[in-house]
Rosetta silent file (secondary structure, phi, psi, omega in degrees, C-alpha in Angstrom):
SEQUENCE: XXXXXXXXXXXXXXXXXXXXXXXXXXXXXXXXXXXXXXXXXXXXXXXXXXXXXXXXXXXXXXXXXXXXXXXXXXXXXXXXXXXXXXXXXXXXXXXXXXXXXXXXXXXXXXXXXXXXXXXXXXXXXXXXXXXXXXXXXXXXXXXXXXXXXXXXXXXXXXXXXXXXXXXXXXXXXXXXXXXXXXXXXXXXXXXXXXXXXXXXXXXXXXXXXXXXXXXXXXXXXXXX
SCORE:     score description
SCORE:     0.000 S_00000001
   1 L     0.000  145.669 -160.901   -7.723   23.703   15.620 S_00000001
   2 L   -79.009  150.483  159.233   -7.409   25.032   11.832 S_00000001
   3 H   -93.793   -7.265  159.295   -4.494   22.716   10.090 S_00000001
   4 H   -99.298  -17.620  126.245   -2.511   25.657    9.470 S_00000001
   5 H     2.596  -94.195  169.504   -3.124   26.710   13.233 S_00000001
   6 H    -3.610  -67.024 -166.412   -0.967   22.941   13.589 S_00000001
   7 H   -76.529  -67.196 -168.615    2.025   23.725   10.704 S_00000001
   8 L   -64.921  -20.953 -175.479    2.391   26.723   12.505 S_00000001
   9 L   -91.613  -29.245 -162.263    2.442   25.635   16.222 S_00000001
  10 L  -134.180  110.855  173.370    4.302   22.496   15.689 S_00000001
  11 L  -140.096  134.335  160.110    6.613   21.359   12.468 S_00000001
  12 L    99.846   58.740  166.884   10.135   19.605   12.503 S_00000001
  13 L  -134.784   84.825 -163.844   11.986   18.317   15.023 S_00000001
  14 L  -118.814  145.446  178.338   13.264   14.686   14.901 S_00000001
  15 L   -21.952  160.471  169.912   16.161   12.397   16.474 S_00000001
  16 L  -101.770   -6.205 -168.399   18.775   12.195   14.870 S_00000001
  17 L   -57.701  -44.700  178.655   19.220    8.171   14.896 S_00000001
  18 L   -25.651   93.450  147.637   15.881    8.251   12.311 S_00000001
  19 L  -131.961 -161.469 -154.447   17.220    6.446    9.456 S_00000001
  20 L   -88.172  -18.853  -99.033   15.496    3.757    7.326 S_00000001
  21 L  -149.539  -76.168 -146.501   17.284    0.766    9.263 S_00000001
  22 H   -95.964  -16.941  162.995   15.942    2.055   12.581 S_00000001
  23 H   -31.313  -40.425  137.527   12.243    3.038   11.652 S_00000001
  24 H   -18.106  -55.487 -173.288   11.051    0.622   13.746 S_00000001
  25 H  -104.247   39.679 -179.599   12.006    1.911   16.805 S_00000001
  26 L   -75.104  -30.252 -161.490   10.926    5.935   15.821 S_00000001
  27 L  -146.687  136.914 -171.838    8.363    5.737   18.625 S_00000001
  28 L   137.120  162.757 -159.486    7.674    4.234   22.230 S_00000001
  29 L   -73.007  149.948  173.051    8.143    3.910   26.140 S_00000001
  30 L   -91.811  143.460 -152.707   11.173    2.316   27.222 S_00000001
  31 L   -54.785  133.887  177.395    9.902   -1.278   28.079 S_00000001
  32 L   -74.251  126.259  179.736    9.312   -1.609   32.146 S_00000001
  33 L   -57.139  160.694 -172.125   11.788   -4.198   33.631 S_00000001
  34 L    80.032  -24.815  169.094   10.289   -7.479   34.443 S_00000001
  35 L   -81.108  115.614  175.158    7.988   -8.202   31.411 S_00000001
  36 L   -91.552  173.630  167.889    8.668  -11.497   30.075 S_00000001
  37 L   -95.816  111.279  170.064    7.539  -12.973   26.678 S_00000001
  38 L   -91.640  158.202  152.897    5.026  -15.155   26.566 S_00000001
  39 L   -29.182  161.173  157.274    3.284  -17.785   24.552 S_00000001
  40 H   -48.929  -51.800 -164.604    0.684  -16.576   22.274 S_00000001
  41 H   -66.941  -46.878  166.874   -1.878  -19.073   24.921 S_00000001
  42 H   -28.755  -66.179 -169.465    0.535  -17.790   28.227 S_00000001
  43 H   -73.909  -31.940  174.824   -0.511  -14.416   27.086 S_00000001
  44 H   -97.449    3.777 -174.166   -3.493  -14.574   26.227 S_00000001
  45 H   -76.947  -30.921 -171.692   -4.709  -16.657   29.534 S_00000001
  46 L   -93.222    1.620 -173.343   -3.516  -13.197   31.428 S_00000001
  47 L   -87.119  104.463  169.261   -5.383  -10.886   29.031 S_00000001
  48 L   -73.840  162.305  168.096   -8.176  -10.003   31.530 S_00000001
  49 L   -75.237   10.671 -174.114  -11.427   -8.480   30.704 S_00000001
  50 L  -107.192  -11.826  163.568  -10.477   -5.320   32.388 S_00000001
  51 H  -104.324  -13.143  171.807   -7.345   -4.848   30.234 S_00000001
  52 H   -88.635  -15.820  172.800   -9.436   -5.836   27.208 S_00000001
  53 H   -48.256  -74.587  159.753  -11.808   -3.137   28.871 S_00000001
  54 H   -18.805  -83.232  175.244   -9.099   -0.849   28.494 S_00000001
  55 H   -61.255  -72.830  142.534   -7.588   -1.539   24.881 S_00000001
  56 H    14.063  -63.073  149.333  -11.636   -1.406   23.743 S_00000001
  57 H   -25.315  -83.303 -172.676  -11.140    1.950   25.113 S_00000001
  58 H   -80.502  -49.842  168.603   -8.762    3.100   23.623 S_00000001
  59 H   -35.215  -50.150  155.257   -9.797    1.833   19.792 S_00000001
  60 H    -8.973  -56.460  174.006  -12.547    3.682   20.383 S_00000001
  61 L   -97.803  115.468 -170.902  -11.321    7.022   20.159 S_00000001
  62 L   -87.934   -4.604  171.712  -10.947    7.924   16.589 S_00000001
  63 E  -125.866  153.164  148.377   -9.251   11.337   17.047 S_00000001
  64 E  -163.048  150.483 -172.945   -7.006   12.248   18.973 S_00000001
  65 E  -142.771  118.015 -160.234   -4.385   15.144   19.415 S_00000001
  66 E  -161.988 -146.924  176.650   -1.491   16.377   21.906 S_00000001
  67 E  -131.682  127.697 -179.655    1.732   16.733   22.643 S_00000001
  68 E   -93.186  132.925  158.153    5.136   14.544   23.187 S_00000001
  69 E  -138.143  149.537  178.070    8.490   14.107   23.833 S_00000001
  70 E  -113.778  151.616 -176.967   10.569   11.053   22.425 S_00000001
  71 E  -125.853   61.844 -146.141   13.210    9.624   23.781 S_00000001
  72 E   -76.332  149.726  168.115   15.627    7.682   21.537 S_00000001
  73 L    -4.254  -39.766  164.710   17.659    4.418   21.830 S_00000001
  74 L  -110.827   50.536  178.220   20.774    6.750   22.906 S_00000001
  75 L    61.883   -8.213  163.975   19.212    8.783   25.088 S_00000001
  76 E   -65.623  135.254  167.899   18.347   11.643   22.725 S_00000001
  77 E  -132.159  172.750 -145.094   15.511   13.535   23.079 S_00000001
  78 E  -171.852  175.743 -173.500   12.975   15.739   21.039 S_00000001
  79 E  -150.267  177.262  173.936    9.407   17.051   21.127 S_00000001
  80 E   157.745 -153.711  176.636    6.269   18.126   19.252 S_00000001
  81 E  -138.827  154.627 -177.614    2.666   17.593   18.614 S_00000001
  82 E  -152.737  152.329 -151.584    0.939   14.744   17.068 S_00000001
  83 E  -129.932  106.635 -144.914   -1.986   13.746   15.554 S_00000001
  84 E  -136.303  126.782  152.591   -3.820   10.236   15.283 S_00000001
  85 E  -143.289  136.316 -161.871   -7.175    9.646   13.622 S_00000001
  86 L  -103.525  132.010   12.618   -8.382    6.015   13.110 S_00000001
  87 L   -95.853  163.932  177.288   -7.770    3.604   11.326 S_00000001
  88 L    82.097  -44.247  152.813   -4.291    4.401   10.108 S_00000001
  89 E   -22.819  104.502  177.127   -3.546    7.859   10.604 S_00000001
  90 E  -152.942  179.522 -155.710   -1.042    9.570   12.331 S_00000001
  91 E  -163.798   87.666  167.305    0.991   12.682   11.960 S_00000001
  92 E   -83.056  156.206  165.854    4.214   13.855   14.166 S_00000001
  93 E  -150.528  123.644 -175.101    5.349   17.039   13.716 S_00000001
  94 E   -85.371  142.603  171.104    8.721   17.572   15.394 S_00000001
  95 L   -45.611  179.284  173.243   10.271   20.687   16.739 S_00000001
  96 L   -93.931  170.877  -37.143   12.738   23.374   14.751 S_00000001
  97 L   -70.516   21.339 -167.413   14.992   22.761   13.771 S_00000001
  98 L   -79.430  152.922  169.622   14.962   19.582   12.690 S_00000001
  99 L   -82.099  -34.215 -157.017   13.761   18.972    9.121 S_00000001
 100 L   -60.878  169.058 -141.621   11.923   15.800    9.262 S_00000001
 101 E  -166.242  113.649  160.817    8.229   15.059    9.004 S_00000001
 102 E  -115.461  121.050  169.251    6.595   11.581    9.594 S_00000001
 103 E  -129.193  152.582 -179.828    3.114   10.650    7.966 S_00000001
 104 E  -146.270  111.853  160.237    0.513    7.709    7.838 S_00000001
 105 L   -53.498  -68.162 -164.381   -2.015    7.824    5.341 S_00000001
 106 L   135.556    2.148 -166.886   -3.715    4.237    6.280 S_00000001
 107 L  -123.591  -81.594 -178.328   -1.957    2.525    3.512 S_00000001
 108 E  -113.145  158.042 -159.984    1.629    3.716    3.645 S_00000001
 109 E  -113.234   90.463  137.442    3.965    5.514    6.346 S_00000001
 110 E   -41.348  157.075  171.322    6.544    8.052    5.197 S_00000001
 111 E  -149.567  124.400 -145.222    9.425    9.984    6.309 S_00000001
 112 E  -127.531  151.109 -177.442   10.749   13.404    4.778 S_00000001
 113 E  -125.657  112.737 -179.977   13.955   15.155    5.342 S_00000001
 114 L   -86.784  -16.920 -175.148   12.531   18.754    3.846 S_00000001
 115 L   -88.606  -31.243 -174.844   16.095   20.107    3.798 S_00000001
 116 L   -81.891   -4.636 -145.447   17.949   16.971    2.228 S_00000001
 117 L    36.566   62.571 -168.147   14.278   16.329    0.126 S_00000001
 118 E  -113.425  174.752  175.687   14.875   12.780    0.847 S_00000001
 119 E  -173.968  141.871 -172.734   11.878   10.140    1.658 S_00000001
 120 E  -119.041  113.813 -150.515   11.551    6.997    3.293 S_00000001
 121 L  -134.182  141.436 -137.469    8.220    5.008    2.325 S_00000001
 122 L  -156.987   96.599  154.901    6.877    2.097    4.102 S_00000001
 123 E    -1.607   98.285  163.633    4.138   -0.271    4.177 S_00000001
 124 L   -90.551   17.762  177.312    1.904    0.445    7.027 S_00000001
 125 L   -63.185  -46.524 -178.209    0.690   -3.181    7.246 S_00000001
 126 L   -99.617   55.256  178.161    4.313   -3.899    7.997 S_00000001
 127 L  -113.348  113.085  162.901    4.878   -1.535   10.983 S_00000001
 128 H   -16.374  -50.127 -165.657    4.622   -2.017   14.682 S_00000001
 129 H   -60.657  -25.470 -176.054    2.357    1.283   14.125 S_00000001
 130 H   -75.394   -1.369 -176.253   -0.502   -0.439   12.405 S_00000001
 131 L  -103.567  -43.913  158.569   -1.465   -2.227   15.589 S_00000001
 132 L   -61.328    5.395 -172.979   -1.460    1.265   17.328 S_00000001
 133 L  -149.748   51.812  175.455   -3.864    2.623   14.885 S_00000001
 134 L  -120.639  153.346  151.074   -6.913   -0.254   14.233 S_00000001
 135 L   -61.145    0.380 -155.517   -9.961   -0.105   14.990 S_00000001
 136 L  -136.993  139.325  124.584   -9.658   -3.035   17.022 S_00000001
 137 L  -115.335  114.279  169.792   -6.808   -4.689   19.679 S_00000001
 138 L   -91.233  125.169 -158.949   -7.783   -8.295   20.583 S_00000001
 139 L  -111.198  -12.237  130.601   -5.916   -8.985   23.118 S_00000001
 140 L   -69.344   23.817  171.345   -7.044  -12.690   22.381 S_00000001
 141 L  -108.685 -178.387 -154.953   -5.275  -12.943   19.062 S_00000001
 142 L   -80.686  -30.871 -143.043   -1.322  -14.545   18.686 S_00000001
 143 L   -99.917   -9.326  170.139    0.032  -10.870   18.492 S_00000001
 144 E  -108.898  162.649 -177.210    0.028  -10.268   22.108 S_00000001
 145 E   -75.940  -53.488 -154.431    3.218  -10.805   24.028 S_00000001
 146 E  -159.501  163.457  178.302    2.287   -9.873   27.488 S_00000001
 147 E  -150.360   78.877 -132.362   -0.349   -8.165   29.943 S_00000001
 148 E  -115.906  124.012 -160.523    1.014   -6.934   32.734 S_00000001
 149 E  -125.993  115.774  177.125   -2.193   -5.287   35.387 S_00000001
 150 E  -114.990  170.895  163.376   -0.757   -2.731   38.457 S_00000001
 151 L   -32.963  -66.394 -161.061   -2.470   -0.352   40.713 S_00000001
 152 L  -103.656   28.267 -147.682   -1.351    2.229   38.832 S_00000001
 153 E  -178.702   84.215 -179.118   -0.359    1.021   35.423 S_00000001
 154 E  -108.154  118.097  146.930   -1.916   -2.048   33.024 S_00000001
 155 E   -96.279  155.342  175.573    0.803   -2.730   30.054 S_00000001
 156 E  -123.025  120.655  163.384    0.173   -4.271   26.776 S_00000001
 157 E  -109.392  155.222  179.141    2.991   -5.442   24.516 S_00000001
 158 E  -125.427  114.138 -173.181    1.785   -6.528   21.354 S_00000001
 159 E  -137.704  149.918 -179.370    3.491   -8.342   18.810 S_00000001
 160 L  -150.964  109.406 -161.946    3.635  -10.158   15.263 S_00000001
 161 L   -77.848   -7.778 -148.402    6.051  -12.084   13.757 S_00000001
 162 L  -136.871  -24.641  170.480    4.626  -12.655   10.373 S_00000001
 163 L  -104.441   -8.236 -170.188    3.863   -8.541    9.713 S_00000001
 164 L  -171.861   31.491  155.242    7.113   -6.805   10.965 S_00000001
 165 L    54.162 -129.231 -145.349    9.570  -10.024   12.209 S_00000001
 166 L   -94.911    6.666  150.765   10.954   -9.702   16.179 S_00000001
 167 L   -56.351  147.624  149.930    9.191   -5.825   16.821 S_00000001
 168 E  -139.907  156.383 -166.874    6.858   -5.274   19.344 S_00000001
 169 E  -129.026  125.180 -174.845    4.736   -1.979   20.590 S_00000001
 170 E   -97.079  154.872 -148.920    4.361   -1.506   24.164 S_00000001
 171 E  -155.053  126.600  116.859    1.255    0.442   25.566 S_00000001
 172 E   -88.429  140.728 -160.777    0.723    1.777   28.914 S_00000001
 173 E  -116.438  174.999  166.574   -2.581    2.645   29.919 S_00000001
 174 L  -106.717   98.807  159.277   -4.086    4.592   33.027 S_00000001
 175 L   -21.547  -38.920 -164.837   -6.296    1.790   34.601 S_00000001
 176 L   -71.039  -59.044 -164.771   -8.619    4.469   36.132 S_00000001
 177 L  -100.305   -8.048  161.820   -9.390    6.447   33.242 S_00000001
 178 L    83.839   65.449  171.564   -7.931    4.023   30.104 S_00000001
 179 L  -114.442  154.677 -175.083   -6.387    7.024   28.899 S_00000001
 180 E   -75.060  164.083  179.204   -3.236    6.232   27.018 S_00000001
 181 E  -130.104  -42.794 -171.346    0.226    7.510   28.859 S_00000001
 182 E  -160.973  178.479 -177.720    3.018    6.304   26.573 S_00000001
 183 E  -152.442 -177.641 -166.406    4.222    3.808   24.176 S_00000001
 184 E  -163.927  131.362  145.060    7.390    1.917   23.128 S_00000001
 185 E  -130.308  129.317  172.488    8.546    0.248   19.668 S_00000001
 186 E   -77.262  128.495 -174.735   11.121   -2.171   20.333 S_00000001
 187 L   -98.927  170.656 -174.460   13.101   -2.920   17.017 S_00000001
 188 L   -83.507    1.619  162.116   14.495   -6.547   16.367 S_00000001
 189 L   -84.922   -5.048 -173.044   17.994   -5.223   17.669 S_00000001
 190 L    39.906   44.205  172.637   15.938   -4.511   20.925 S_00000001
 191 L  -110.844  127.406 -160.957   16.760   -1.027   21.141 S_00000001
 192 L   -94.089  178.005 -139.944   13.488    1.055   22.254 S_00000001
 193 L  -173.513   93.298 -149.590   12.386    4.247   21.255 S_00000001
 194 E  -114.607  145.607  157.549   10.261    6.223   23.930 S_00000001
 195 E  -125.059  131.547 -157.761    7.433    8.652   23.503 S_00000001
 196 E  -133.641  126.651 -166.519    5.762    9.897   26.259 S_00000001
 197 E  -107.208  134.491 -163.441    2.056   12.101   25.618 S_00000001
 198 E  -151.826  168.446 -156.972    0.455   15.103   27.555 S_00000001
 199 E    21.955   71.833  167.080   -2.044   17.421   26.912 S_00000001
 200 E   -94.312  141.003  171.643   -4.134   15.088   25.193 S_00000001
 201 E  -130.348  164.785 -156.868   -7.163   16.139   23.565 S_00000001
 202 E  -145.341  153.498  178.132  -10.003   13.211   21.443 S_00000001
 203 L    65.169   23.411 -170.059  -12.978   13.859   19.376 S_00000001
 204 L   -79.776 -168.258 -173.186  -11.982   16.867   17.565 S_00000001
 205 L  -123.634   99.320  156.459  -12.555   17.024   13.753 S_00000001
 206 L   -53.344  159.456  153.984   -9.324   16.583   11.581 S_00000001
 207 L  -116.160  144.553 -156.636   -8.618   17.810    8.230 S_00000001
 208 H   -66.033  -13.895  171.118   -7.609   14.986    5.917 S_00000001
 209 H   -40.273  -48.384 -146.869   -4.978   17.474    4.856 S_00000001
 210 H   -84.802   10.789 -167.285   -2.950   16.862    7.908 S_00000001
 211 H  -132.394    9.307 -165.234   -2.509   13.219    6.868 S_00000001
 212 L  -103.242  154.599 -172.756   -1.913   13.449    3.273 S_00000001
 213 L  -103.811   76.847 -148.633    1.232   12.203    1.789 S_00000001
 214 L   -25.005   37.400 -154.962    3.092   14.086   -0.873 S_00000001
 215 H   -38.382  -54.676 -167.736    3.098   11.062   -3.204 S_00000001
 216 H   -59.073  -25.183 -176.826    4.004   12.929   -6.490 S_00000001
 217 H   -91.041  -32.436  161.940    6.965   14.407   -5.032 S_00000001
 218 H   -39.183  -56.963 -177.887    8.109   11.049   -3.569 S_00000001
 219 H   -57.591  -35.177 -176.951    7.772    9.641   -7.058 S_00000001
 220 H   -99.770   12.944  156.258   10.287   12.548   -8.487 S_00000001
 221 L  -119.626  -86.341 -170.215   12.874   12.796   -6.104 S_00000001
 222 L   114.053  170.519 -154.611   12.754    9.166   -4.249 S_00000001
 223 L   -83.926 -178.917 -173.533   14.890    8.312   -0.970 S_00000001
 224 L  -161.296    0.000    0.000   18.874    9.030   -1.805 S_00000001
């Protein structure tokens, strides 16, 4: 798909709870009852090789593109299409009417209000999102929380106290086919933030367009 194909099928539509306080929690599953928090060693004793199979998997696929709906902390909900190429990349584009616009470069993660022209600019080293978008998840490093392996259903939460304080990003996977189903970021107020993904499609060809981040205009207006 052309990137103006994209801008045309999917631009704007975001929660309204999105403010700079709550960026954390813009995106993810609401956490499945029953997962506790483990040690770093607790946690990583349960990270099997068939959920490291799995996460492997999914770092793997460097493109990928589909459709959503989010589900925010009060029950609001919203839609679009979004757009992930690895590492760092990603790209919602929310329904009308909403103004808003979220992008990740690989370096830093914005957020645009096109009607107030406001912008919210963000490390993405220190984001829950930067662990969704490596090339890599070692599910035998200190960042994960838990590993929880069902019939139907292997979660991951993932966490790091030292890049983004008491967030964590929840994962659900399809066991059969390791395809991704949904995700959760928990904020340190532990109010989640659910996105849930369909019609996914992987291995396309992006254009770097669809990721770039309006820097110059950031510098002359600046958040307000």
């Amino acid at each position: 798909m052309k990137e103006t194909d994209m801008n045309r099928s999917a631009t704007g539509r975001l929660a309204p709870s999105l403010t700079r306080r709550g960026f954390t929690g813009l995106m993810g599953l609401v956490l499945a009852t029953g997962l506790s928090v483990l040690s770093p060693g607790e946690a990583s004793a349960q990270a099997s090789a068939a959920a490291q199979k799995i996460a492997d998997h999914f770092a793997s696929v460097k493109t990928m593109m589909g459709e959503f709906v989010q589900f925010g902390p009060r029950g609001e909900q919203t839609g679009g299409k979004f757009y992930i190429d690895r590492p760092g990349r990603i790209r919602f584009n929310y329904e009308d009417p909403s103004p808003m616009r979220v992008i990740a470069d690989g370096k830093s993660v914005v957020i645009g209000n096109r009607k107030l022209k406001t912008w919210d600019i963000y490390p993405l080293s220190k984001t829950p999102l930067n662990l969704l978008l490596g090339n890599k998840i070692d599910l035998s490093a200190k960042m994960v929380r838990n590993v929880k392996e069902e019939a139907d259903l292997t979660t991951i939460v993932l966490g790091d106290k030292s890049m983004f304080g008491d967030s964590t990003i929840t994962m659900m996977f399809d066991p059969k086919t390791y395809d991704l189903r949904q995700w959760t970021i928990t904020d340190a107020q532990g109010k989640d933030t659910s996105v849930m993904i369909f019609n996914v499609q992987t291995g396309m060809k992006l254009d770097d367009r669809v990721f770039a981040i309006p820097y110059d205009e950031i510098r002359n207006r600046g958040p307000k």
